[in-house]
C-alpha positions, -999 to 999 in steps of 0.1 A, spaced: -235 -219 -928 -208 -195 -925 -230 -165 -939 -256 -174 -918 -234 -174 -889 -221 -139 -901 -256 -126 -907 -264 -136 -874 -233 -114 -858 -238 -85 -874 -275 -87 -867 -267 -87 -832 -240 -59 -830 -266 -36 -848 -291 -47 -820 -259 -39 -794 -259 -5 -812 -289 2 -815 -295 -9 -772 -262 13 -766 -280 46 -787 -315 44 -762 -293 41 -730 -271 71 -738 -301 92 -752 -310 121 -728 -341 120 -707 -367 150 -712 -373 168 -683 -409 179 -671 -418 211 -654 -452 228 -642 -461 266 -640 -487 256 -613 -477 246 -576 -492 220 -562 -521 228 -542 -547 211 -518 -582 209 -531 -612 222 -512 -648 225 -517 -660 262 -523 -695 273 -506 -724 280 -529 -722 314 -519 -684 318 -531 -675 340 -560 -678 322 -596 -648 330 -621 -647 325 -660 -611 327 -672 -612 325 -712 -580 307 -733 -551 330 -727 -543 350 -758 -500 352 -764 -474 355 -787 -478 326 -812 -441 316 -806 -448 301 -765 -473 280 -781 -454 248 -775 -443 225 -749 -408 232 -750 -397 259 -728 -386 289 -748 -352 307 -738 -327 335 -741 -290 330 -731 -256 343 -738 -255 323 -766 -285 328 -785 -315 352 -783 -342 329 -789 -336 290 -780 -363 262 -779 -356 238 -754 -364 201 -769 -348 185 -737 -366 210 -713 -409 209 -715 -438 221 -696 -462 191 -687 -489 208 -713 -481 234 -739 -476 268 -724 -505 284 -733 -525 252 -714 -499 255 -681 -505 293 -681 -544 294 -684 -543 263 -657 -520 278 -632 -538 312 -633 -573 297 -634 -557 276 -598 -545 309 -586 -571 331 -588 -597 304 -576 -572 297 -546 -572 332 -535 -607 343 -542 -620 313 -525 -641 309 -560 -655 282 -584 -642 281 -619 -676 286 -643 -653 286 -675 -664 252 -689 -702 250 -669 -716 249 -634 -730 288 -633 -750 295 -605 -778 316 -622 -788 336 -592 -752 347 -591 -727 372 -615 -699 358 -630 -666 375 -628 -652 369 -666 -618 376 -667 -598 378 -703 -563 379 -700 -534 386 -723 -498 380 -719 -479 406 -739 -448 401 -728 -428 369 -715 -384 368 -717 -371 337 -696 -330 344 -696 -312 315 -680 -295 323 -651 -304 359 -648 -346 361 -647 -383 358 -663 -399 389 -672 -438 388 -680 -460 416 -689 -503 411 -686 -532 435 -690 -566 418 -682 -602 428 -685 -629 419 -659 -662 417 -664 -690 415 -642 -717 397 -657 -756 396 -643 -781 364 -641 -793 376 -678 -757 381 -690 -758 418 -690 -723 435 -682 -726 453 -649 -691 461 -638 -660 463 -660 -620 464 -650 -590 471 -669 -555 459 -653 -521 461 -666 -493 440 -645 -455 438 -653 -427 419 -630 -393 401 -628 -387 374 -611 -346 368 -603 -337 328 -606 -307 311 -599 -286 289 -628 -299 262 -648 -332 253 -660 -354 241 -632 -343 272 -617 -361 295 -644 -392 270 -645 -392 275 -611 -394 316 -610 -416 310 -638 -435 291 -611 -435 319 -589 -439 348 -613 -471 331 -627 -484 330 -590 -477 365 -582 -498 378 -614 -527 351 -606 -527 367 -574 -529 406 -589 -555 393 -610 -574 379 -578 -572 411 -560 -582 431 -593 -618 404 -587 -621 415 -549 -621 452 -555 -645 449 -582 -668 425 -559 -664 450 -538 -667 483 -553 -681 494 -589 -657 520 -594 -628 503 -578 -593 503 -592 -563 483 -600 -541 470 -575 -512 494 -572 
């Protein structure tokens, strides 16, 4: 009876323990590169836009957010996560972006109009450096593509794009120039679409 009884203690101590570790264990934190944005319905007439997967460096492809600080040149964030790995939240706040400014319908996964071209736009990030409490640096170049009813290439446009975004200190201050760094460049790439709409022999956007 007495083992049994001292069984039973240490049982529930461990269980005490164990209850004591979960409530003292940090909570991860959630962040999105996309703002929120109202929905609307685009015309049939409006612009259609194909935004392939985003090609990047191998090491953002992750849900933790990747870092530079004082401390240590390269730091993975395990506490600290985008809502979808990165190279997901990239392609999905870019694709929101450029759709929102165009006023366009997102082809990439079906829907074409056939009597309309398609604007296919392939981007690349070459470049991304979050610093806590300093900035986030991004360089893109993109290729755009106008394609016909039959699929022929009509039009063709090749960007490059490189900015800082300043952030204040601690982390949901970098995700949140992240958050604002991303929408600038969706909205370069946007304008990059209207001047080819607009003009075969258009430009980038100084």
């Amino acid at each position: 009876m007495k083992l049994t009884r001292h069984a039973t203690a240490l049982a529930a101590l461990a269980m005490v323990a164990v209850l004591a570790g979960c409530a003292t264990r940090p909570a991860v934190r959630y962040y999105s590169l996309a703002p929120a944005v109202i929905a609307t319905m685009a015309p049939a007439s409006a612009l259609q836009v194909e935004i392939p997967p985003i090609a990047l460096p191998e090491r953002l492809v992750r849900p933790q957010l990747v870092v530079r600080s004082a401390s240590a040149p390269v730091d993975i964030l395990d506490l600290h996560r985008w809502a979808a790995p990165f190279d997901s939240e990239l392609h999905d706040a870019l694709v929101s972006g450029i759709t929102q400014q165009l006023g366009a319908i997102d082809v990439t996964t079906g829907g074409r109009l056939a009597s309309q071209p398609v604007y296919r736009i392939a981007v690349q990030l070459r470049q991304w450096d979050a610093t806590v409490d300093s900035q986030v640096q991004a360089s893109f170049s993109w290729t755009i593509r106008r394609l016909d009813s039959t699929g022929m290439v009509s039009r063709t446009l090749a960007c490059q794009w490189s900015q800082a975004e300043p952030v204040g200190s601690g982390i949901a201050a970098l995700a949140q120039g992240a958050q604002r760094l991303t929408s600038r460049a969706a909205q370069s790439m946007a304008t990059s679409v209207k001047a080819l709409d607009a003009d075969a022999a258009a430009t980038c956007p100084g």
